[in-house]
Jmol script that loads the backbone (N, CA, C; Angstrom):
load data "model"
ATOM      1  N   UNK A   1    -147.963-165.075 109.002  1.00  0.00           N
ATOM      2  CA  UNK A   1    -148.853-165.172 110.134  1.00  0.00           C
ATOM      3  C   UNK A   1    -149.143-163.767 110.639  1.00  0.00           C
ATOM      4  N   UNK A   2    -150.458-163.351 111.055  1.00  0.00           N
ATOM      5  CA  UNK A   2    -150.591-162.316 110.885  1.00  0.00           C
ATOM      6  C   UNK A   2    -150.448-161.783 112.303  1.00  0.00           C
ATOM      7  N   UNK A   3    -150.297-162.453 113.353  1.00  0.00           N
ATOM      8  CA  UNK A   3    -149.616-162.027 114.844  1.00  0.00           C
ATOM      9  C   UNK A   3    -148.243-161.457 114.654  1.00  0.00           C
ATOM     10  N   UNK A   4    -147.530-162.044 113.586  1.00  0.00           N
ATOM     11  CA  UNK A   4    -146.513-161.959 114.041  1.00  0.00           C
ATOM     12  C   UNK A   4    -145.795-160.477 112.699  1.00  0.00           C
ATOM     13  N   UNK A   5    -146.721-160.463 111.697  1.00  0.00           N
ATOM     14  CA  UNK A   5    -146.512-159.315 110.545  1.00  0.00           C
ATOM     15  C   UNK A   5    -147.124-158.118 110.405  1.00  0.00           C
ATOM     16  N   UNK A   6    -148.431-158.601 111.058  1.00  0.00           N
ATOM     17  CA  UNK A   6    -148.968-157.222 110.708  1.00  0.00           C
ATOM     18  C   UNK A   6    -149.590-156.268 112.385  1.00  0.00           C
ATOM     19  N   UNK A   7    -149.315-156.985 113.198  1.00  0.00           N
ATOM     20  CA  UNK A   7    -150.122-156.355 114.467  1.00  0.00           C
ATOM     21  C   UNK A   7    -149.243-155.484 115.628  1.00  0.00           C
ATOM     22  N   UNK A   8    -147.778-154.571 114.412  1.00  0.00           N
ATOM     23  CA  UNK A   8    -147.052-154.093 114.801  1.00  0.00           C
ATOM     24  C   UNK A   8    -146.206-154.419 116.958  1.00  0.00           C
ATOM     25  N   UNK A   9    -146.041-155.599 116.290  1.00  0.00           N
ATOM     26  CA  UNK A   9    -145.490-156.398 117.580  1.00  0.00           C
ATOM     27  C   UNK A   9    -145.969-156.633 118.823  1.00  0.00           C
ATOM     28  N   UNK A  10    -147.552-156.325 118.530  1.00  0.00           N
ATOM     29  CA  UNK A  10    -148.561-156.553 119.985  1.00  0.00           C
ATOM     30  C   UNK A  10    -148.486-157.684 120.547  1.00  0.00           C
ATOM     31  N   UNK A  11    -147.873-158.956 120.062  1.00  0.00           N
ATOM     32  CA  UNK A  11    -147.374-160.425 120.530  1.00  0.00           C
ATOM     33  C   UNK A  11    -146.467-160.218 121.886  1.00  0.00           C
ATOM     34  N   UNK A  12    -145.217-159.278 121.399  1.00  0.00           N
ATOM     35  CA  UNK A  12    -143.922-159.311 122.395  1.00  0.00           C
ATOM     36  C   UNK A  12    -144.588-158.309 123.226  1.00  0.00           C
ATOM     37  N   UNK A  13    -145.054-156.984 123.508  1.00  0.00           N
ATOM     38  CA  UNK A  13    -145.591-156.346 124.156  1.00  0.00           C
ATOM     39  C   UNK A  13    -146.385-156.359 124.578  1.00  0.00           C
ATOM     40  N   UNK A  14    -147.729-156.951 124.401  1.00  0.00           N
ATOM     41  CA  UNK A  14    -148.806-157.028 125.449  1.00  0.00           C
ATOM     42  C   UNK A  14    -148.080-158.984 126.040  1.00  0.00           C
ATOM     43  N   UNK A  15    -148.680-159.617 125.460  1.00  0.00           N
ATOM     44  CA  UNK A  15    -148.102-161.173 126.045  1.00  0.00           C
ATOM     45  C   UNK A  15    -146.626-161.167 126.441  1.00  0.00           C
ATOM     46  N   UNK A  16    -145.531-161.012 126.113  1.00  0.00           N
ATOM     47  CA  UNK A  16    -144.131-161.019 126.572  1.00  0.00           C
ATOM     48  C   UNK A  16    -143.881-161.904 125.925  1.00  0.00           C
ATOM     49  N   UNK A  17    -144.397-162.442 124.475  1.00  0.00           N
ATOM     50  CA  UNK A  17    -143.689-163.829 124.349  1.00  0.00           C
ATOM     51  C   UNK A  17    -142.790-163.529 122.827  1.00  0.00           C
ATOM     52  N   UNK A  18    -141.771-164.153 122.582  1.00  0.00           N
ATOM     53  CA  UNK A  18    -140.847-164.189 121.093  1.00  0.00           C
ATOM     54  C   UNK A  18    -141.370-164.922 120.504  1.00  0.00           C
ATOM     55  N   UNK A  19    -141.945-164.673 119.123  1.00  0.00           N
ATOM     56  CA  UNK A  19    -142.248-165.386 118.005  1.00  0.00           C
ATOM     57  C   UNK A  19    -141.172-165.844 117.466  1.00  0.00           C
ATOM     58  N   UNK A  20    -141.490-167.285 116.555  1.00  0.00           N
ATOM     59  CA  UNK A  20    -140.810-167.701 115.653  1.00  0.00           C
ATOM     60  C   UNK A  20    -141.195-168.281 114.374  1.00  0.00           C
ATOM     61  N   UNK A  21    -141.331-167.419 113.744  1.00  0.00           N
ATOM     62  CA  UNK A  21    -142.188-167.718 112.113  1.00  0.00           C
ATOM     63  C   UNK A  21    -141.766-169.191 112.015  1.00  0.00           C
ATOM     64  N   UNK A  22    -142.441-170.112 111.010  1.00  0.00           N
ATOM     65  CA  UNK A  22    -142.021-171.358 110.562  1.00  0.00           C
ATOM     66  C   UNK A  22    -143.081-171.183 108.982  1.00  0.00           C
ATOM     67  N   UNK A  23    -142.008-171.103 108.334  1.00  0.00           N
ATOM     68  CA  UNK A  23    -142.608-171.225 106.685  1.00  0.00           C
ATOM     69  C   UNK A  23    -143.170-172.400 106.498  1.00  0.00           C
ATOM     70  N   UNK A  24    -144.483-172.277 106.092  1.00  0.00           N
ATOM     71  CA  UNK A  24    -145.619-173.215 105.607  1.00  0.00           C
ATOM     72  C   UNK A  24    -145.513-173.718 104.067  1.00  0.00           C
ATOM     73  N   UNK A  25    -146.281-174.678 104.049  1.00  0.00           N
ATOM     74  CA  UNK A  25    -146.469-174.816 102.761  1.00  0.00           C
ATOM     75  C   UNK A  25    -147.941-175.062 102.162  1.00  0.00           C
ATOM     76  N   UNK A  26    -148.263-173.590 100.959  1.00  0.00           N
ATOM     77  CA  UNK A  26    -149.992-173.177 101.356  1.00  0.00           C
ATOM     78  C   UNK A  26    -150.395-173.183 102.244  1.00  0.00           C
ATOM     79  N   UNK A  27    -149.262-172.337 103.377  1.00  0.00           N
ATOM     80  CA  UNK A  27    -150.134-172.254 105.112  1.00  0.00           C
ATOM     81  C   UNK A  27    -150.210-172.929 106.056  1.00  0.00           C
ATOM     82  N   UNK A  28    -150.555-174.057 105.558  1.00  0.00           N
ATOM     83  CA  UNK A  28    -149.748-175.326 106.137  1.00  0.00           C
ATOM     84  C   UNK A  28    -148.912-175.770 106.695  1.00  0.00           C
ATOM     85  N   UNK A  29    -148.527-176.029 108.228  1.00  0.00           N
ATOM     86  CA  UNK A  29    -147.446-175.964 109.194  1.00  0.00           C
ATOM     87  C   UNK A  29    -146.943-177.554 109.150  1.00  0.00           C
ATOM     88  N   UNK A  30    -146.447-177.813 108.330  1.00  0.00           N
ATOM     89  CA  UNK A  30    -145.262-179.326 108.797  1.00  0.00           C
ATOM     90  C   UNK A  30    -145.086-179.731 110.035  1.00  0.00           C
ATOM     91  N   UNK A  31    -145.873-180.601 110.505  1.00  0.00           N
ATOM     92  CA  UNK A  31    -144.889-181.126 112.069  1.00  0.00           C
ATOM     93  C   UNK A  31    -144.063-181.005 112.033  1.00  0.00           C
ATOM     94  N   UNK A  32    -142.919-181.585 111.274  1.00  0.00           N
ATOM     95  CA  UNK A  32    -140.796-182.067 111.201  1.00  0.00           C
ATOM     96  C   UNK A  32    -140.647-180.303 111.393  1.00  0.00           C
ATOM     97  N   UNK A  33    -141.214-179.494 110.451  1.00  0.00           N
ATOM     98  CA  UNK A  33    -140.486-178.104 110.466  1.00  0.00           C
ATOM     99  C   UNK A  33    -140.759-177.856 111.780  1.00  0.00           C
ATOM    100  N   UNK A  34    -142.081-177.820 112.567  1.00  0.00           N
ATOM    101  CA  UNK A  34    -142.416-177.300 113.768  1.00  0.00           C
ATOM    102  C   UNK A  34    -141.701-177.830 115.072  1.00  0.00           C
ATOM    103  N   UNK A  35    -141.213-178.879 114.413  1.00  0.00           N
ATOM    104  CA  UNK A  35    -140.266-179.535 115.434  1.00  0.00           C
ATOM    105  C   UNK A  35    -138.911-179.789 115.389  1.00  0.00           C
ATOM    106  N   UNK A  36    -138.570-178.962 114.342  1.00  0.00           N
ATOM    107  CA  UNK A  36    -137.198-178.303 114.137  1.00  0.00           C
ATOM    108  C   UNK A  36    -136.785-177.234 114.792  1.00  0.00           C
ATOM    109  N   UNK A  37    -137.380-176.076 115.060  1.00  0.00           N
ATOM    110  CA  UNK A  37    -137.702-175.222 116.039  1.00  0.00           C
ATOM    111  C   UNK A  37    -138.041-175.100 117.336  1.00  0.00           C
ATOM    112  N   UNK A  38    -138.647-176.315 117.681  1.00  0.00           N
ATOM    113  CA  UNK A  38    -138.949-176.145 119.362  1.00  0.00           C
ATOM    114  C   UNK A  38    -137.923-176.003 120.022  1.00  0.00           C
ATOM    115  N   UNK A  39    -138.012-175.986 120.931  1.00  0.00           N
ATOM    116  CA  UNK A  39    -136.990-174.984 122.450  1.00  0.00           C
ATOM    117  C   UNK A  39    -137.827-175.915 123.833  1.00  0.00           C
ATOM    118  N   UNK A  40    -136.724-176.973 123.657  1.00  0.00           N
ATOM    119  CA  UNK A  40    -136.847-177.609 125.149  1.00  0.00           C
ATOM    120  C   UNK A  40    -136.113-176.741 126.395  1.00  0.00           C
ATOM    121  N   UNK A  41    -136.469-177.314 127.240  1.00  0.00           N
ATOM    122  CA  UNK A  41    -136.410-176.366 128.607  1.00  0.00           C
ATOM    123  C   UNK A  41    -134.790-175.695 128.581  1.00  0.00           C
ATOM    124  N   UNK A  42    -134.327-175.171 128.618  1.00  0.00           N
ATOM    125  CA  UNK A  42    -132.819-175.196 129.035  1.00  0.00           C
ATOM    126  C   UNK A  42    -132.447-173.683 129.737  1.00  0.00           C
ATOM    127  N   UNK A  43    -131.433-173.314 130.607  1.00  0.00           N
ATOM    128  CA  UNK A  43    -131.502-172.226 130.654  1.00  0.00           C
ATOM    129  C   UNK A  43    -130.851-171.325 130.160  1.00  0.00           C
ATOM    130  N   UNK A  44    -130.184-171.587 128.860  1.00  0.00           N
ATOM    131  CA  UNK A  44    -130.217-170.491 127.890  1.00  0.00           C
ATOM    132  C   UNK A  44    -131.286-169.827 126.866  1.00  0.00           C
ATOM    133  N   UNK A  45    -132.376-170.194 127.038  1.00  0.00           N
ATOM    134  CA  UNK A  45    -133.495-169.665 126.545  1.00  0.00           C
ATOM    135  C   UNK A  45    -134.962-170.308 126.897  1.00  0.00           C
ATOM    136  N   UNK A  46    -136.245-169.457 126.636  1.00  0.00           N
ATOM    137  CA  UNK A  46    -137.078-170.048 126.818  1.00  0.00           C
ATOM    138  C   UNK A  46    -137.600-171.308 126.122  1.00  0.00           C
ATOM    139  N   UNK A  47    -138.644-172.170 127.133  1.00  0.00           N
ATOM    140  CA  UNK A  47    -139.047-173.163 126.209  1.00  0.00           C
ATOM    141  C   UNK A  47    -140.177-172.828 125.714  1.00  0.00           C
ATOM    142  N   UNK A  48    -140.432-173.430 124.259  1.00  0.00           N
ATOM    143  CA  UNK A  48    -141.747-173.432 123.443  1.00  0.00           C
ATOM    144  C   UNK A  48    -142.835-174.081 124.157  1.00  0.00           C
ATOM    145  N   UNK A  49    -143.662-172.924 124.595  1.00  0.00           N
ATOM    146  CA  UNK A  49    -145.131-173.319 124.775  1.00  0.00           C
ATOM    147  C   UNK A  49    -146.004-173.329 124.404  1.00  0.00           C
ATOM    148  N   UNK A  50    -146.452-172.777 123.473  1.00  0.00           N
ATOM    149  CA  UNK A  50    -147.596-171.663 122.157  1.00  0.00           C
ATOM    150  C   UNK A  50    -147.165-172.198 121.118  1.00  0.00           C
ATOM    151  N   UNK A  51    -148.130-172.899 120.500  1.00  0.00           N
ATOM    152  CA  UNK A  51    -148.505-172.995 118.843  1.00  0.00           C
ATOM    153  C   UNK A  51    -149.301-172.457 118.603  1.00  0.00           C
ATOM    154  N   UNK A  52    -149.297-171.670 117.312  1.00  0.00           N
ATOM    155  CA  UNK A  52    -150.286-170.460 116.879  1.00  0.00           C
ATOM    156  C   UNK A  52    -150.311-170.763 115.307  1.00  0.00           C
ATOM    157  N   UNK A  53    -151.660-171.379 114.853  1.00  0.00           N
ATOM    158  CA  UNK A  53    -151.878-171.560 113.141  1.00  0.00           C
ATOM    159  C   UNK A  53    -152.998-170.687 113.054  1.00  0.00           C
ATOM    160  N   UNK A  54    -153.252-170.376 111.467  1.00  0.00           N
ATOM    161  CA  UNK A  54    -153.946-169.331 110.972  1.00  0.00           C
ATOM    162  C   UNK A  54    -154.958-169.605 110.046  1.00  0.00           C
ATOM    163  N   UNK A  55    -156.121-169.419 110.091  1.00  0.00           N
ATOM    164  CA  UNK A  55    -156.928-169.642 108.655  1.00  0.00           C
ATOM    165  C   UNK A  55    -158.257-168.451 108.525  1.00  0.00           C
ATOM    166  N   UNK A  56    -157.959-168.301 107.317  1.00  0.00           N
ATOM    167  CA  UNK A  56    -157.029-168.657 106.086  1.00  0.00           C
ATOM    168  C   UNK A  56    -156.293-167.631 106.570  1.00  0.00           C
ATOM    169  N   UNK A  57    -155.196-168.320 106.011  1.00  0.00           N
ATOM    170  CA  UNK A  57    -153.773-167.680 105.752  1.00  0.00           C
ATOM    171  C   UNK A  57    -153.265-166.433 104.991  1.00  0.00           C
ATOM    172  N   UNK A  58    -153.762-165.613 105.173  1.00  0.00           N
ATOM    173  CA  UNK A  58    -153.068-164.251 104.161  1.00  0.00           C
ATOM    174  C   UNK A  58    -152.153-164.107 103.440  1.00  0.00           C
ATOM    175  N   UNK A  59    -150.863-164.623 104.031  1.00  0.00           N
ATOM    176  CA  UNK A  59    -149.718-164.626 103.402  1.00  0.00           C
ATOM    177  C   UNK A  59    -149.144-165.953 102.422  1.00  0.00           C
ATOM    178  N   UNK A  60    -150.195-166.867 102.577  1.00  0.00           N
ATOM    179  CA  UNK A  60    -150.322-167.744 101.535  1.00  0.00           C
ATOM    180  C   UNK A  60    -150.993-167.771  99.967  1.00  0.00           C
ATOM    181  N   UNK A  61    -151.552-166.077 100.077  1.00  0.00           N
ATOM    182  CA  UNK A  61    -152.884-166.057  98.960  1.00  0.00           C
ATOM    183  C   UNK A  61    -154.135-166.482  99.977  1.00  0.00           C
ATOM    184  N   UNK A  62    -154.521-166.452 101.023  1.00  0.00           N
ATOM    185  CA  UNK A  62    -155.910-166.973 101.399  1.00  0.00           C
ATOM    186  C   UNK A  62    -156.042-168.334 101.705  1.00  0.00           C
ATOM    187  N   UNK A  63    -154.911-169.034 101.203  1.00  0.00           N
ATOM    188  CA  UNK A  63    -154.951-170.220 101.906  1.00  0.00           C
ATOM    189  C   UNK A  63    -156.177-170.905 103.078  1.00  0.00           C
ATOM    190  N   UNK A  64    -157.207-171.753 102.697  1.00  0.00           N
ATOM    191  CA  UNK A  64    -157.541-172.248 103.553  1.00  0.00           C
ATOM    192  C   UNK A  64    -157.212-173.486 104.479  1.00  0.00           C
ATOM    193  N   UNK A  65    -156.734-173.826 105.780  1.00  0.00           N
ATOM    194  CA  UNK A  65    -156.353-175.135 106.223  1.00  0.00           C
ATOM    195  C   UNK A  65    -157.490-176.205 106.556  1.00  0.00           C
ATOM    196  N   UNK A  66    -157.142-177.398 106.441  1.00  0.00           N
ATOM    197  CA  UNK A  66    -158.361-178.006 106.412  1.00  0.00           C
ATOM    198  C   UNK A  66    -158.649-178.394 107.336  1.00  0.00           C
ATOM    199  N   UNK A  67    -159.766-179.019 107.911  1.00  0.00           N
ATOM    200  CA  UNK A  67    -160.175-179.884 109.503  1.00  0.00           C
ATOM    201  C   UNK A  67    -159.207-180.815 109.827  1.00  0.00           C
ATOM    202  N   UNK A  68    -158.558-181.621 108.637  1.00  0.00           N
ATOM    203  CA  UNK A  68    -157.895-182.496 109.032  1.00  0.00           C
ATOM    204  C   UNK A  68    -156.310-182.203 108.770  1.00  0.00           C
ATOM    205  N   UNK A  69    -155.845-181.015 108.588  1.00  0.00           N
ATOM    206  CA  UNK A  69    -154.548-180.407 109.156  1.00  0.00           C
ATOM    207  C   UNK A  69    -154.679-180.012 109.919  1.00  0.00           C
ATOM    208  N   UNK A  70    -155.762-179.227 110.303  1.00  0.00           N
ATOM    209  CA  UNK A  70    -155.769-178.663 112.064  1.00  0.00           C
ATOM    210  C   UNK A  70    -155.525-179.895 113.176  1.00  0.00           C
ATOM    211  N   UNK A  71    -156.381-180.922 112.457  1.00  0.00           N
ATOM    212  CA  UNK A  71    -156.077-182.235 113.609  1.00  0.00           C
ATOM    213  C   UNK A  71    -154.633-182.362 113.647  1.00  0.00           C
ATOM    214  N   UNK A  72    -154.073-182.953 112.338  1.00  0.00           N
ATOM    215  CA  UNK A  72    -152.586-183.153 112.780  1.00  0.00           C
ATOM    216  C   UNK A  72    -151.996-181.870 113.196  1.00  0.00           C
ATOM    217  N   UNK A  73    -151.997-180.653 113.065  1.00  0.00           N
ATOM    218  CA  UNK A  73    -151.387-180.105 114.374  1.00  0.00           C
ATOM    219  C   UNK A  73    -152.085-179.980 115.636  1.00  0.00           C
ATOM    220  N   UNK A  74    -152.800-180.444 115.856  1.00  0.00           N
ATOM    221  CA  UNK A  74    -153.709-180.494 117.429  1.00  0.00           C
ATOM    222  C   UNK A  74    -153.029-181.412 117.941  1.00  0.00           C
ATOM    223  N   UNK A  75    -153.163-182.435 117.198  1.00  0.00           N
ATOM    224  CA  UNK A  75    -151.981-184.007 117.676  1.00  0.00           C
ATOM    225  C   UNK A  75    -151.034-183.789 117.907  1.00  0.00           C
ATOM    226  N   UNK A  76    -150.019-183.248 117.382  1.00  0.00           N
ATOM    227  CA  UNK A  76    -148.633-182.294 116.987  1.00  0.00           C
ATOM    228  C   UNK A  76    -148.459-181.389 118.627  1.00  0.00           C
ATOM    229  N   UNK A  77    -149.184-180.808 118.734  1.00  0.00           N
ATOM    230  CA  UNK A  77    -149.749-179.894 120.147  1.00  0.00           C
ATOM    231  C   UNK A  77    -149.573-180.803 121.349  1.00  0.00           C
ATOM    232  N   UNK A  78    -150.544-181.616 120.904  1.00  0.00           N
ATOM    233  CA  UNK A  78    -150.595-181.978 122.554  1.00  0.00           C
ATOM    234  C   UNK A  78    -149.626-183.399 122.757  1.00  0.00           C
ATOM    235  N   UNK A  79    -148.827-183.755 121.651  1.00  0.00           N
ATOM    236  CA  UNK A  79    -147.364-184.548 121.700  1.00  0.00           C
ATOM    237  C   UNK A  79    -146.653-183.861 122.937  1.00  0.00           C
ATOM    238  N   UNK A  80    -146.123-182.690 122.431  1.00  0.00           N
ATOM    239  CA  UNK A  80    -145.238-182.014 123.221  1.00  0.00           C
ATOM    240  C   UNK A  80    -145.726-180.904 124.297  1.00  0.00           C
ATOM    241  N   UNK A  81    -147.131-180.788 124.532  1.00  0.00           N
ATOM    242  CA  UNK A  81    -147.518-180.487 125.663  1.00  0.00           C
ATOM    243  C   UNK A  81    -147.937-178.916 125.317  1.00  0.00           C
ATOM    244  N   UNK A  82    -147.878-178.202 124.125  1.00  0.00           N
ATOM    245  CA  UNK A  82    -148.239-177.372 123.676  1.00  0.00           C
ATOM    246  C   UNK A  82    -149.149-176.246 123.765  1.00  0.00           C
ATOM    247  N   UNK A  83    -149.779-175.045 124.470  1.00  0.00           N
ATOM    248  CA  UNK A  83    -150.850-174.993 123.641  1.00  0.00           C
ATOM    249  C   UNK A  83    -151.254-174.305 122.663  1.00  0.00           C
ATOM    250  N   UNK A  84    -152.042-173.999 121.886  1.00  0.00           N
ATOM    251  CA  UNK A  84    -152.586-174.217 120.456  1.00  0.00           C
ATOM    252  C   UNK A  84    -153.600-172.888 120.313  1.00  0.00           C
ATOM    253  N   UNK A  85    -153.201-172.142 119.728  1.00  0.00           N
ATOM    254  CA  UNK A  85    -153.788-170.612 119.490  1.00  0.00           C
ATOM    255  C   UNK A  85    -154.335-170.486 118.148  1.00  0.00           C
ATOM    256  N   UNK A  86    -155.339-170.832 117.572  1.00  0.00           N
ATOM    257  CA  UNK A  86    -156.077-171.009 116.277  1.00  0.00           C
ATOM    258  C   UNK A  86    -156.773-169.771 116.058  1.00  0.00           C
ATOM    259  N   UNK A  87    -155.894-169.001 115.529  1.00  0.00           N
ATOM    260  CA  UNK A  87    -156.399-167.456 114.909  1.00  0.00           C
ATOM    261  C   UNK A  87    -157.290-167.594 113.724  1.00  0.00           C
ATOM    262  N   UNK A  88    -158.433-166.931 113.777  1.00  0.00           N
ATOM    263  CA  UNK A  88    -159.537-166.996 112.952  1.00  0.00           C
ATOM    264  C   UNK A  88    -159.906-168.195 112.469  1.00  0.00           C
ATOM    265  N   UNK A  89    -159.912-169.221 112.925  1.00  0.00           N
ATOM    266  CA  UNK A  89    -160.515-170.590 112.694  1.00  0.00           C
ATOM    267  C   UNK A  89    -162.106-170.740 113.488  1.00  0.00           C
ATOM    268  N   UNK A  90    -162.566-170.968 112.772  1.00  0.00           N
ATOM    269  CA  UNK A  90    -164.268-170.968 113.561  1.00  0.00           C
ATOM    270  C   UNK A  90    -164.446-171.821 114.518  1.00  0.00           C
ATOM    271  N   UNK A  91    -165.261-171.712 115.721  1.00  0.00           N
ATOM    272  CA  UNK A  91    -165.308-173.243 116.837  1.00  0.00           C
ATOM    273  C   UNK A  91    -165.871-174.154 116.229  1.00  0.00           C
ATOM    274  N   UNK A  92    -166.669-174.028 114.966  1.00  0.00           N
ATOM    275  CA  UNK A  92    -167.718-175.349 114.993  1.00  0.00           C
ATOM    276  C   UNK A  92    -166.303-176.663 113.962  1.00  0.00           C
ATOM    277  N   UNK A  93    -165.139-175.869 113.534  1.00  0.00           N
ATOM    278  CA  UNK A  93    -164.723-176.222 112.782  1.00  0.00           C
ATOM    279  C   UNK A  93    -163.433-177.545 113.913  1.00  0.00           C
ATOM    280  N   UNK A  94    -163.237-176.790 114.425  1.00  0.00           N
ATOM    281  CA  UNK A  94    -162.059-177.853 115.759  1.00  0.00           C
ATOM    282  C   UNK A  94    -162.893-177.897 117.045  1.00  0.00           C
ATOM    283  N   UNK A  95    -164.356-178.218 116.873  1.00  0.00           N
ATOM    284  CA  UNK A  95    -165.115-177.961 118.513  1.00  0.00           C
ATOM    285  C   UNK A  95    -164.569-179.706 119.195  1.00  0.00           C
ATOM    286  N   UNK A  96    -164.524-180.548 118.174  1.00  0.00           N
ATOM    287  CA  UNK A  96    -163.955-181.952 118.749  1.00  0.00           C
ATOM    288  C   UNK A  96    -162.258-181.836 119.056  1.00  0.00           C
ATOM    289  N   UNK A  97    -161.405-180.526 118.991  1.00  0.00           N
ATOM    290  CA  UNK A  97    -160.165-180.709 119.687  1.00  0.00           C
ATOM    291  C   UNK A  97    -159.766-180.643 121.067  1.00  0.00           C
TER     292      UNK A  97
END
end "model"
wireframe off; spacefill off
backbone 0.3
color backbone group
């Protein structure tokens, strides 16, 4: 993901927020994995608020994701109250999310 590899840590320093990579498959974000990782409220750490998917994917080979994986993580999103940061994805492509 390219927020989190190549934009020499402008995520934690300008926003304040900790990334947490989640390995895809062809780019592709798994609900179960993405929800292996979340961080409910507690106060030993923050909770997950930000989902952030990518297309295409660089670090997949170019990977493109499709309309209807973006849906299931849009669905995925707004399950757990999420919100949803779609780096280089076009509007006309999720304008119905």
């Amino acid at each position: 993901m390219e927020i989190c590899w190549y934009e020499a840590g402008g995520i934690s320093a300008i926003a304040g927020v900790f990334p947490i990579p989640i390995k895809g498959r062809n780019g592709f974000l798994d609900p179960k994995d993405i929800e292996d990782v979340l961080r409910i409220e507690s106060i030993h750490y923050p909770k997950t608020t930000l989902l952030c998917i990518e297309n295409t994917h660089n670090r997949a080979g170019g990977t493109i994701i499709t309309p209807n994986q973006i849906e299931i993580i849009s669905e995925f999103a707004r399950k757990y109250n999420l919100k949803l940061y779609r780096n280089h994805i076009k509007d006309q492509l999720v304008s119905h999310l």
